[in-house]
N, C-alpha and C positions, 0 to 999 in steps of 0.2 A: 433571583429567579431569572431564567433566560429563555428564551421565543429563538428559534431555531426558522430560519425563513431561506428556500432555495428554489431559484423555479427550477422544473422536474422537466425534461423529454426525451423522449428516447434518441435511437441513433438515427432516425427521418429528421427527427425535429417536430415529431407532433405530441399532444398532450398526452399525457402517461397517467395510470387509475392504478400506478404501484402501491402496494399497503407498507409502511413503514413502520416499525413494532419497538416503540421505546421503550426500555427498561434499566430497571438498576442491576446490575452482576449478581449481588446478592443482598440480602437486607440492611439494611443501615441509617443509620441518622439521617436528619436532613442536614443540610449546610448548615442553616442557622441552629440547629443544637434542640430544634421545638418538636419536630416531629418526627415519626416514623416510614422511611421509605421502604412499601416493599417492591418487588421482583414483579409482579402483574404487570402487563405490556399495555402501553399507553399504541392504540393503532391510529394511524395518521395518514391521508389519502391527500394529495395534491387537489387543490382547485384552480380549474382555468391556469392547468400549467405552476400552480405554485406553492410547495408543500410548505405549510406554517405549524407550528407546534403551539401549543397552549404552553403559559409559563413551565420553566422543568426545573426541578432542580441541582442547583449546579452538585458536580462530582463524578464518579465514576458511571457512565453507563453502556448499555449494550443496544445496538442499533441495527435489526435486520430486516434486509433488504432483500427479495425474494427468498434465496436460499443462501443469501451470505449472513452474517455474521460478524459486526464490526465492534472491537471494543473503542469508547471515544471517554476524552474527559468531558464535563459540558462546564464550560467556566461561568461566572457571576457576570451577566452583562446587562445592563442599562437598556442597550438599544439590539434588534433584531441581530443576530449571526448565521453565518450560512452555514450548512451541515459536511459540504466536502471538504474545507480545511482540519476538518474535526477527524471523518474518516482517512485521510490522508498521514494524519501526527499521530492516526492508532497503528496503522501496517506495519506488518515486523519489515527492519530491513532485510531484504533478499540474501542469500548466503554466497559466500565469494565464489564466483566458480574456481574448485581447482583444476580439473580435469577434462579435457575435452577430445574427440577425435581430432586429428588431423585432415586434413580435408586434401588430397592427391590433384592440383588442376593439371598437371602432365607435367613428364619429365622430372618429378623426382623421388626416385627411387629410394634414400634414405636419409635422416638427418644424423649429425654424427658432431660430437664436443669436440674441439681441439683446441691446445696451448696456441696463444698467438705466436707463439716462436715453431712453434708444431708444423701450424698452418702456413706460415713464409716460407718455412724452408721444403713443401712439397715442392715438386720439380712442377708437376701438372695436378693441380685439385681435380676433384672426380665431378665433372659437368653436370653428374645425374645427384651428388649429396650436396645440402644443405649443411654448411659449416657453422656451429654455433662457437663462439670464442667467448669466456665468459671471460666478467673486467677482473 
């Protein structure tokens, strides 16, 4: 069993009365194989700044947080853990960006690929393109 302990404040810095709603994703065992976990949301309020959780069972659960929604593992721990390492190792990684505007700060008019041998032998490059030479 694991005690989930973080102190809570908003972005002043003062104590916060957010409701925190633990649950399992879906029905399932418990860790140790004896009982039954269901889905019903365990609700959890900060005191004096400091949100504790009564024992949880460790494994998969679901964690929200006004209107988010985080899924977390909860591991088998001995002694108290904090709750933001938890939601931080649930967050999907970010998608690569591929595509973006180009953003004009003045003065150029176009970018444009050329052969390094392409590029030497202009007589005058064009002041206004951006020459890309790929390796």
């Amino acid at each position: 069993m694991t005690v989930i302990s973080e102190p809570i404040e908003n972005i002043a810095g003062a104590d916060n009365g957010t409701g925190f709603y633990f649950s399992a994703p879906a029905i399932r065992e418990s860790d140790d194989g004896t009982r039954l976990i269901t889905v019903h949301p365990l609700v959890v309020t900060a005191i004096d700044g400091v949100l504790t959780t009564p024992d949880l069972d460790p494994g998969p659960a679901t964690v929200r947080i006004g209107q988010h929604t985080y899924h977390i593992e909860i591991p088998d721990s001995p002694t108290p853990i904090r709750l933001w390492p938890l939601v931080e190792a649930g967050l999907p990684v970010p998608p690569a960006e591929e595509a973006t505007a180009v953003r004009n700060g003045g003065g150029v008019r176009r970018i444009a690929v050329a052969e390094l041998d392409d590029y030497l032998a202009m007589p005058t490059p064009d002041p206004e393109t951006v020459y890309i030479v790929p390796e």
